[in-house]
C-alpha positions in Angstrom: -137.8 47.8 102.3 -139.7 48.9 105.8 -142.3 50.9 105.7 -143.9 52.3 108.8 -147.2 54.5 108.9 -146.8 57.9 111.0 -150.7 59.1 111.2 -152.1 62.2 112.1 -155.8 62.5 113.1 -156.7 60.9 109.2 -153.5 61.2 107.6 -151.2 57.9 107.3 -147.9 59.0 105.9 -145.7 55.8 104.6 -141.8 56.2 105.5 -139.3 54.0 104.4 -136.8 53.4 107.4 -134.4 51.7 105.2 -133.6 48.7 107.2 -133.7 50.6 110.4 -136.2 48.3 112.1 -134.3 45.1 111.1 -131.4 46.2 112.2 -133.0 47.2 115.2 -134.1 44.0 115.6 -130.5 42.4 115.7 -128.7 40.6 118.7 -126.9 44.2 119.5 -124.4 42.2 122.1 -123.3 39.5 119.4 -122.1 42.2 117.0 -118.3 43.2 117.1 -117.4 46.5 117.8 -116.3 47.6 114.6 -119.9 46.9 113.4 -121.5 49.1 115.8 -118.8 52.1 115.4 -116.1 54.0 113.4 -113.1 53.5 114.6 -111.1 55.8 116.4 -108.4 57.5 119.2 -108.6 56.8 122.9 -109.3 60.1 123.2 -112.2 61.0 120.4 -115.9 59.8 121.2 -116.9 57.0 119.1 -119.3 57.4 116.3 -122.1 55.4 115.8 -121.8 53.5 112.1 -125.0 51.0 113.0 -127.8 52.2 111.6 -125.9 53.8 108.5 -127.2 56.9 108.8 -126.4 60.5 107.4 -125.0 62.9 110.0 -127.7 65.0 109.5 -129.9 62.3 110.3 -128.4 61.2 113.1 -128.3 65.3 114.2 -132.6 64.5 114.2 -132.6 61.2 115.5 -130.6 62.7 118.8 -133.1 65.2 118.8 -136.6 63.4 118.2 -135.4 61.0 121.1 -135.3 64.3 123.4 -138.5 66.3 121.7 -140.9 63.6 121.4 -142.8 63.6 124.9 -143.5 67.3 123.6 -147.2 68.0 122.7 -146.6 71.3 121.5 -144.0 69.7 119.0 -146.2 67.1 118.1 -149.0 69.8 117.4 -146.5 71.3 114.9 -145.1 67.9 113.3 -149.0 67.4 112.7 -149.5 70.7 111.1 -146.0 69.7 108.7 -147.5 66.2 107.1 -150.3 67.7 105.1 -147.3 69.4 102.9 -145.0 67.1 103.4 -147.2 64.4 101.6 -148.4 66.8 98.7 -144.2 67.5 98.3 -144.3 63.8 98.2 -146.8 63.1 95.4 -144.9 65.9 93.0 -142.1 63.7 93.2 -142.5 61.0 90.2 -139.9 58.3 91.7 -141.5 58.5 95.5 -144.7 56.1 94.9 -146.3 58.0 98.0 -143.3 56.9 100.6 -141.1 59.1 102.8 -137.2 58.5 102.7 -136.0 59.3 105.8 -134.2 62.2 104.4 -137.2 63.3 103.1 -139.0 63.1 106.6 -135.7 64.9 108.0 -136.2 67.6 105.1 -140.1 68.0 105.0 -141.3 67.2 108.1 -138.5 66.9 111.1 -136.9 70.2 109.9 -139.9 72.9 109.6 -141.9 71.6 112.4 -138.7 71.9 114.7 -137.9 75.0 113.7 -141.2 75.9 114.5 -141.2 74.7 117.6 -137.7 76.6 118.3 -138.6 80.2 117.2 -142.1 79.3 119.3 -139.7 79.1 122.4 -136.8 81.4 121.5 -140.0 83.9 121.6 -141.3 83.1 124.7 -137.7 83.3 126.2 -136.7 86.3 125.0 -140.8 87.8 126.2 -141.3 88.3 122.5 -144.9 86.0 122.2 -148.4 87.3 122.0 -150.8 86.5 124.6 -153.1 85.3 122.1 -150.4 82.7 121.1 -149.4 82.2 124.5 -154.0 81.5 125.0 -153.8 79.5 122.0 -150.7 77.1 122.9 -150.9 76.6 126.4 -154.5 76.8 127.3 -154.5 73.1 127.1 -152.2 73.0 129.7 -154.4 74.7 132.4 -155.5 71.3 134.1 -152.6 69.2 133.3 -149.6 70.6 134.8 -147.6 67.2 134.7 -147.9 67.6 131.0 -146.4 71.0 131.2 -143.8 69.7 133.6 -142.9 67.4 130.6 -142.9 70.4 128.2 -140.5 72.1 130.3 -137.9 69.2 130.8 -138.1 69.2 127.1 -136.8 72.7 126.7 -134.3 72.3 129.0 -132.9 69.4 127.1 -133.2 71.0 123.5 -131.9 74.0 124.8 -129.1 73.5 127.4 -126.3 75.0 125.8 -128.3 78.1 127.3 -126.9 79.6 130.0 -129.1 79.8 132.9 -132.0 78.1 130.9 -133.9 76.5 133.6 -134.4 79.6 135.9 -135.5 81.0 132.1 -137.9 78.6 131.4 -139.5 78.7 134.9 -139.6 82.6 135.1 -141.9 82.1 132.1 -143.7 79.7 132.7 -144.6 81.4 136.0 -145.7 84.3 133.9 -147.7 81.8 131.6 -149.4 80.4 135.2 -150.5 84.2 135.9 -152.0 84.8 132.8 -154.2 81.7 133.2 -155.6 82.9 136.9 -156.3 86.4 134.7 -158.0 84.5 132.6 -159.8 82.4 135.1 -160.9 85.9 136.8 -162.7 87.1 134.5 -164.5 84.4 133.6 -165.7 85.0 137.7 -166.2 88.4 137.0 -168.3 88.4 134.0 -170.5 85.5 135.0 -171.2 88.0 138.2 -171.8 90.7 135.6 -174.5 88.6 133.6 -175.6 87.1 136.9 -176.3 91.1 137.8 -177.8 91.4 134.8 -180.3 88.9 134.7 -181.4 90.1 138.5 -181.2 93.2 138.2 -179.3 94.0 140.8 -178.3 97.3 141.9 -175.1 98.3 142.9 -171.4 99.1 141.5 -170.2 97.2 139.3 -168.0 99.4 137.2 -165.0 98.0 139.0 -165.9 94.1 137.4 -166.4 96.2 134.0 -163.3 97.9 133.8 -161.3 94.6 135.0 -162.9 92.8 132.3 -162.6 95.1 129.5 -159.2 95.8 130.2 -158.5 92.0 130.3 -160.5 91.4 127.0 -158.3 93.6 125.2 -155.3 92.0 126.1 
């Protein structure tokens, strides 16, 4: 049996990968093709038999190879191990390891649904700003990293029509709501700067802009 630790800040999770990694391991060219697939018509795709894997897992796998460059998804895999292990130690016959069906139920499933209604929200304009503050502050200075997020939504969701003119107009909209942000941080270090010196003057308009913004 393989076992491979995923970790999470202090959290090692043990998953069984059920003779993935040998297999993975294996001379791929050397093996006949009737190892490798299912047979079938000219005229059908071929189905992948290799790794012995349910379709449902194979559904995730094709998935987590597209996802994974995704911080946001990673935030909410992170957030899934915690229950995933305590749903783990409940079950008598586990001894503390993940099956991969288990990972598939437990972890791969809630965190990517989370990570879909996140984006089905934001698509459809239907996100807080605080959520929008909370998720893609981080992304402020590192816009390759949110080109990366982007590319990922694209992939997960291209059945979409028009997706990628959908993901930029938002993400545009994210961008704009950061220079907001970014103003009033201007605006009410002028304020307390005014404050401290006493200036005179009006400053009502800087007070309005960043109460208005501050409730938002």
């Amino acid at each position: 049996m393989t076992q491979v630790q995923l970790a999470t800040a202090c959290i090692f999770v043990d998953v069984d990968f059920q003779g993935i990694k040998e297999k993975l391991e294996k001379d791929l060219p050397s093996c006949q093709m009737h190892d490798i697939c299912h047979k079938r018509s000219p005229s059908e795709k071929p189905i992948v038999k290799f790794f012995d894997l349910s379709t449902k897992n194979k559904i995730m796998m094709r998935l987590l190879h597209l996802i994974h460059p995704s911080r946001l998804f990673h935030s909410m895999w992170q957030q899934c191990i915690p229950k995933a292990i305590e749903i783990c130690k409940d079950d008598p016959g586990s001894s503390g390891t993940l099956t991969v069906d288990k990972v598939h139920d437990f972890l791969w499933t809630p965190a990517y649904r989370k990570w879909q209604r996140m984006w089905e929200r934001i698509l459809g304009g239907e996100i807080s700003l605080q959520e929008v503050h909370e998720r893609f502050d981080k992304f402020r200075s590192d816009p390759k990293t949110l080109e990366t997020e982007v590319g990922v939504v694209v992939a997960c969701f291209s059945d979409e029509e028009d997706i990628v003119t959908a993901v930029r107009q938002r993400i545009v909209q994210i961008k704009h709501y950061h220079k907001l942000r970014e103003c009033e941080g201007a605006a009410t270090a002028i304020l307390e700067f005014q404050e401290a010196m006493d200036l005179e003057g009006n400053f009502e308009l800087l007070r309005d802009f960043c109460s208005q913004v501050h409730f938002i």
